[in-house]
C-alpha positions as CSV (number, residue, x, y, z in Angstrom):
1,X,-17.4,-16.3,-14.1
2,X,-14.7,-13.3,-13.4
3,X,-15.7,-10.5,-11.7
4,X,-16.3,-8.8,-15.0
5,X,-16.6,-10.2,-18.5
6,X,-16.2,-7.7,-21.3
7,X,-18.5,-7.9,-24.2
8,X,-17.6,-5.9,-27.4
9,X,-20.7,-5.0,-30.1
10,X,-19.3,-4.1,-33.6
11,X,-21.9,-1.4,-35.4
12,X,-22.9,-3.2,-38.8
13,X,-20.0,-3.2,-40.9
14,X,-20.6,-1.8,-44.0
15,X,-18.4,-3.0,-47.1
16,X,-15.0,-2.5,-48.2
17,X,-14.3,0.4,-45.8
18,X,-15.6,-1.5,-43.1
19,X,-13.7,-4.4,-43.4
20,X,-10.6,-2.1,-43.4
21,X,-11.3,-0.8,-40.0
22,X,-11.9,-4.0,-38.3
23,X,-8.3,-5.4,-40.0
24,X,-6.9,-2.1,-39.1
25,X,-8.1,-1.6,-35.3
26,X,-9.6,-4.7,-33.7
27,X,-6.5,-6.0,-32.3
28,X,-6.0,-2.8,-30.4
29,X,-9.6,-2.5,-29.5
30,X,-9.9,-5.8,-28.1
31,X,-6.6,-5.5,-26.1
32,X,-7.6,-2.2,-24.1
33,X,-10.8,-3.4,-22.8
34,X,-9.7,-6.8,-22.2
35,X,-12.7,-8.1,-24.6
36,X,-13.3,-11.9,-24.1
37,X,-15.9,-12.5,-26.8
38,X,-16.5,-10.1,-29.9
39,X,-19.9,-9.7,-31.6
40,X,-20.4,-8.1,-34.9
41,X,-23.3,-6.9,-37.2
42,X,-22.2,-7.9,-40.7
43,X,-25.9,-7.4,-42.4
44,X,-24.1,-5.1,-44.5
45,X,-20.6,-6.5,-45.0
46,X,-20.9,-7.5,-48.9
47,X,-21.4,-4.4,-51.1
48,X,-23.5,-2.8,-48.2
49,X,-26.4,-5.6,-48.4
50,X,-25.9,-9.3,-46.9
51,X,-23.0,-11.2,-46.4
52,X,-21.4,-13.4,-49.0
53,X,-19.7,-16.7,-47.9
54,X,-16.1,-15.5,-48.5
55,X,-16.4,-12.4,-46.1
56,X,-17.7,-14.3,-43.7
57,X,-14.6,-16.9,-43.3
58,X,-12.3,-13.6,-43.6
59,X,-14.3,-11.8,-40.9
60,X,-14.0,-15.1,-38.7
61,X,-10.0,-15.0,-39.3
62,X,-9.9,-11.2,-38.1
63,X,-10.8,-11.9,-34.7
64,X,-15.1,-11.9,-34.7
65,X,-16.6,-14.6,-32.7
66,X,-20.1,-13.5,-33.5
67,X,-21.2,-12.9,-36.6
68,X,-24.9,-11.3,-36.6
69,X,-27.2,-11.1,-39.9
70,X,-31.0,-9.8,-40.3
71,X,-33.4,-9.1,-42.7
72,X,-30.5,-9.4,-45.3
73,X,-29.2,-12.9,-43.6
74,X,-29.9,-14.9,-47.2
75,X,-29.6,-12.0,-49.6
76,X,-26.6,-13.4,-51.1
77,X,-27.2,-17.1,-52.5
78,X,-24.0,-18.7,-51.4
79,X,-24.1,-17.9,-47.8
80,X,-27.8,-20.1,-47.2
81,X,-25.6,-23.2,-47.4
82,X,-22.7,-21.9,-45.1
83,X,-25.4,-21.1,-41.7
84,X,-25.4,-25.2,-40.8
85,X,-22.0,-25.6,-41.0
86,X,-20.6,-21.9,-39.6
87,X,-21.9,-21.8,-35.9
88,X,-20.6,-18.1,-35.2
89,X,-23.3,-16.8,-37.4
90,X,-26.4,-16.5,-37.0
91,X,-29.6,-15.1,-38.2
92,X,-33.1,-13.8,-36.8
93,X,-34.1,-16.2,-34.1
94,X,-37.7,-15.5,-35.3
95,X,-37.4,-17.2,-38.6
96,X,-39.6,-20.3,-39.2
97,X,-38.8,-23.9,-38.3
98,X,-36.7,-25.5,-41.2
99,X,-34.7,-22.1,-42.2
100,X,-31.2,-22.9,-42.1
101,X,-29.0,-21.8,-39.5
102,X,-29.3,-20.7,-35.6
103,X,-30.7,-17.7,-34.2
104,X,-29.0,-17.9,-30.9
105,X,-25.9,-20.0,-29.5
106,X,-24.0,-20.0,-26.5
107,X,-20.2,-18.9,-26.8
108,X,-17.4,-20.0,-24.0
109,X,-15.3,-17.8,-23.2
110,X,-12.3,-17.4,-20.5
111,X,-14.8,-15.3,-18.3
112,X,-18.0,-17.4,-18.7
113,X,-20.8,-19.0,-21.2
114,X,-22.7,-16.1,-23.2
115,X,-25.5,-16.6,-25.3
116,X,-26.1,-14.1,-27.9
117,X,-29.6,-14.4,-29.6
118,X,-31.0,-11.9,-32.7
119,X,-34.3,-11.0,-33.3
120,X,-35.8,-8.8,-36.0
121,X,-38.4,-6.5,-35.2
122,X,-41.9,-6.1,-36.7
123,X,-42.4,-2.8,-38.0
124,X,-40.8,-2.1,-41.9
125,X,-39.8,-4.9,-42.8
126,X,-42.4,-5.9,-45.9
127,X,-40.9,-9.2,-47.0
128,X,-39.9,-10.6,-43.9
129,X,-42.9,-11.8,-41.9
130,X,-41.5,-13.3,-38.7
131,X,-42.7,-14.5,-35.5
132,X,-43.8,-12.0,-32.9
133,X,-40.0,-11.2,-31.5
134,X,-41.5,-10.0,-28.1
135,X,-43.1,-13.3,-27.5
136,X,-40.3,-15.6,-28.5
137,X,-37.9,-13.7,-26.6
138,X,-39.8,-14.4,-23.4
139,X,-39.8,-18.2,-24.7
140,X,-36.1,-18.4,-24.9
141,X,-34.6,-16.8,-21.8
142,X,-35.7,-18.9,-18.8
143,X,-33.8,-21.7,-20.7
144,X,-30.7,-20.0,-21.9
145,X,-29.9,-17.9,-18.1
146,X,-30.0,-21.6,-17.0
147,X,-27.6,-22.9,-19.3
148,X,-25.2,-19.9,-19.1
149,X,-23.8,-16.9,-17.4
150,X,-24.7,-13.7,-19.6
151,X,-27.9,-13.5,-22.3
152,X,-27.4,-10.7,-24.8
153,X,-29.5,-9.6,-27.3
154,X,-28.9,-7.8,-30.7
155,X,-32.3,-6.6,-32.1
156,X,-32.6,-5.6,-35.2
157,X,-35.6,-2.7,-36.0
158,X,-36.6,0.1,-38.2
159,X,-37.5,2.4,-35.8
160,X,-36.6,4.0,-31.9
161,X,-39.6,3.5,-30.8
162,X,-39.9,-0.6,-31.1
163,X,-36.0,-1.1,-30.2
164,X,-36.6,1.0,-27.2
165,X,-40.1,-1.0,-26.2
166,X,-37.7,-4.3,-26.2
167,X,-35.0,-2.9,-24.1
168,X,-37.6,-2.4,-21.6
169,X,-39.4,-5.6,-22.6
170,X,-36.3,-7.3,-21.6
171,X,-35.1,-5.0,-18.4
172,X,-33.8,-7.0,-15.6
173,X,-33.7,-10.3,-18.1
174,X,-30.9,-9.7,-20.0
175,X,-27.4,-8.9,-19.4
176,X,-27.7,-6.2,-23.0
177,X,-30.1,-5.0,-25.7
178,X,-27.6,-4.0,-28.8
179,X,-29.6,-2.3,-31.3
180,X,-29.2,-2.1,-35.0
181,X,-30.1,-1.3,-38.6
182,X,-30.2,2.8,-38.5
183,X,-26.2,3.0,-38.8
184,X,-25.8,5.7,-37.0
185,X,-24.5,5.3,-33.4
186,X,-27.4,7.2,-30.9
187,X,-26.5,8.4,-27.7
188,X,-28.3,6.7,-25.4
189,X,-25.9,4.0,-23.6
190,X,-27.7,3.2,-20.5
191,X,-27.6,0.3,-18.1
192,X,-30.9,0.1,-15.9
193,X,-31.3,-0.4,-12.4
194,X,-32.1,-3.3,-13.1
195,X,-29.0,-4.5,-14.8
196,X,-29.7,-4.5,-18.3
197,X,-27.8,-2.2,-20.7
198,X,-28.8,-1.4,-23.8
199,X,-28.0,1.9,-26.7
200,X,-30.6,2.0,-29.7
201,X,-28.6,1.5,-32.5
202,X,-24.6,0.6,-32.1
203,X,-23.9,2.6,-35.3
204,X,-22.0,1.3,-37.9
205,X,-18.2,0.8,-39.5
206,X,-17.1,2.0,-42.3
207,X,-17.1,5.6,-44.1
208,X,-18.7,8.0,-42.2
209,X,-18.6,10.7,-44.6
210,X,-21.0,9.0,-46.6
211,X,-24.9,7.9,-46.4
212,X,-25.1,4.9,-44.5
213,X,-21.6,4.0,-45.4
214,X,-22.3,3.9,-49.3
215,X,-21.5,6.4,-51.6
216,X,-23.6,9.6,-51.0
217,X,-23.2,11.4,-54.9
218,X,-25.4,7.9,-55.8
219,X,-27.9,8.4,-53.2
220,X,-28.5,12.0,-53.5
221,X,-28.7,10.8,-57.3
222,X,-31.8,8.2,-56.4
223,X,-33.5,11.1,-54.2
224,X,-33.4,13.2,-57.1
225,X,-34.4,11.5,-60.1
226,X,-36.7,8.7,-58.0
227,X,-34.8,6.1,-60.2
228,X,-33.2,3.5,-58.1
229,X,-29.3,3.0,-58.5
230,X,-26.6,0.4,-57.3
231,X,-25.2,1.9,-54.6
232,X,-21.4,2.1,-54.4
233,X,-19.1,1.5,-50.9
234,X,-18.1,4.7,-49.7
235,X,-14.3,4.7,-48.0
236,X,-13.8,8.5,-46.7
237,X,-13.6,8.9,-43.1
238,X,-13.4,5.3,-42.1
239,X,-14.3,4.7,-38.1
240,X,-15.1,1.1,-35.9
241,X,-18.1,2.3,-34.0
242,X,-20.1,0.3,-31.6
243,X,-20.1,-0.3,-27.5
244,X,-17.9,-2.1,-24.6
245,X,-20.5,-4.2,-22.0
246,X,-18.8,-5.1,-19.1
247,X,-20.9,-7.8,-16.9
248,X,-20.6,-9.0,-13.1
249,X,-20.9,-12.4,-11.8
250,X,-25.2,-12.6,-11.4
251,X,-24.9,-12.2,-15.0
252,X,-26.3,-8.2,-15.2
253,X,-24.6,-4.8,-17.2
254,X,-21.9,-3.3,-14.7
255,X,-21.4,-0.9,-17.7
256,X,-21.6,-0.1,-21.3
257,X,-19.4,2.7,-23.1
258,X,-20.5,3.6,-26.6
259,X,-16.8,3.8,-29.0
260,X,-15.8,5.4,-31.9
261,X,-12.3,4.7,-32.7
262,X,-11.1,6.6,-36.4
263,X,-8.7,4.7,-38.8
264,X,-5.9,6.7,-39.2
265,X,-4.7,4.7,-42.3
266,X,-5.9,5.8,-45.6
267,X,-7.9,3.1,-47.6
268,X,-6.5,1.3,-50.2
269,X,-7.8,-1.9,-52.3
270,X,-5.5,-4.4,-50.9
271,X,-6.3,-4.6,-47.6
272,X,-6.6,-8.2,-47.2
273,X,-8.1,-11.4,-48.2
274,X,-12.0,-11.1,-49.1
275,X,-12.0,-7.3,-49.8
């Protein structure tokens, strides 16, 4: 492996808006920090909730090698068939025997193997009842840092408190602990002494002026009223937030820079192929 390999982790992209920013700025993004394998959270790419099969070829063409799903991973019906046959996606790694698809691979790169694995945590997450992520996690490693030269993890949980538990639950294991669901970047970058870097939640892309990257006038609307409503994509303010990991040869975190990089553009409905 190269004396560093650089690791990019894309905060979940939330509809329309977010699509636009990766179109719009990954191919700068990925030239500046020399990125030789791209990771991206896309459990919000369609409408804000899942990703259909369609965005998930058209995220694939824009330049994402990883494609990273959780407790929305079959949401929408069409994509349960894609997960055999697309190996840059992949789902919790804590799902049953016989679900379709892969919760981990290893990636090649120009700078060395990588195996990216997801987990979903425990705690909120009422009609998803997984295997114990801390326990698998402990099953899987031995096996992949012998197969490869950098482990990563994204983990996807509901609160601080059990994203921050794993980062330490996997200190000195992994190269990175990316975590997700909050979508809203925290600012907590680290890399520990022992080599593992980890931020609690890599944010998201899309509108920032908005709530969670949907329309905010619809969700003030549902906290009013207590009626639910079907949220809309929001597209003010669009940003590509998430981190840089750089890695050394033994495999552990030389660094990881947290990154928010504003579209200058302004959105408009015919930004490409799957929007």
């Amino acid at each position: 492996m190269a004396v560093s390999l650089n690791i990019l982790y894309i905060g979940e992209v939330i509809g329309r808006a977010g699509i636009f920013a990766l179109k719009r700025l990954l191919p700068a993004i990925k030239a500046e920090y020399g990125i030789h394998l791209t990771i991206a959270c896309a459990n919000g790419v369609t409408g804000g909730s899942g990703l259909g099969k369609a965005h998930s070829v058209y995220l694939r063409k824009l330049g994402i090698d990883v494609l990273t799903l959780g407790e929305g991973a079959f949401w929408k019906k069409d994509i349960v068939e894609v997960f055999p046959k697309q190996p840059w996606m992949l789902r919790p790694a804590n799902h049953p025997p016989g679900v379709p698809g892969r919760g981990w691979r290893i990636y090649p790169t120009s700078a060395g193997r990588v195996a990216v694995i997801q987990l979903l945590g425990q705690a909120g997450f009422g009609h998803t009842h997984l295997e114990n992520p801390f326990v698998l996690l402990e099953e899987l490693v031995p096996n992949l840092k012998a197969q490869c030269d950098a482990v990563v993890l994204e983990f996807r949980a509901t609160t601080t408190a059990e994203k921050i538990a794993m980062a330490h639950h996997a200190d000195g294991r992994l190269a990175a602990v990316f975590g997700s669901y909050s979508r809203a970047l925290s600012a907590d970058a680290r890399v520990s002494a022992l080599g593992t870097a980890a931020i609690t939640d890599a944010g998201r892309t899309g509108s920032i002026i908005s709530v969670g990257g949907m329309d905010a006038a619809v969700r003030i609307s549902e906290y009013l009223s207590g009626v639910p409503d079907w949220a809309r994509d929001a597209t003010d303010g669009i940003e590509l937030q998430g981190c840089v990991l750089s890695v050394d040869s033994a495999g552990k975190a030389l660094s990881l820079r947290a990154i928010r990089v504003p579209c200058k553009e302004v959105f408009h409905e015919r930004a490409g192929s799957g929007d």
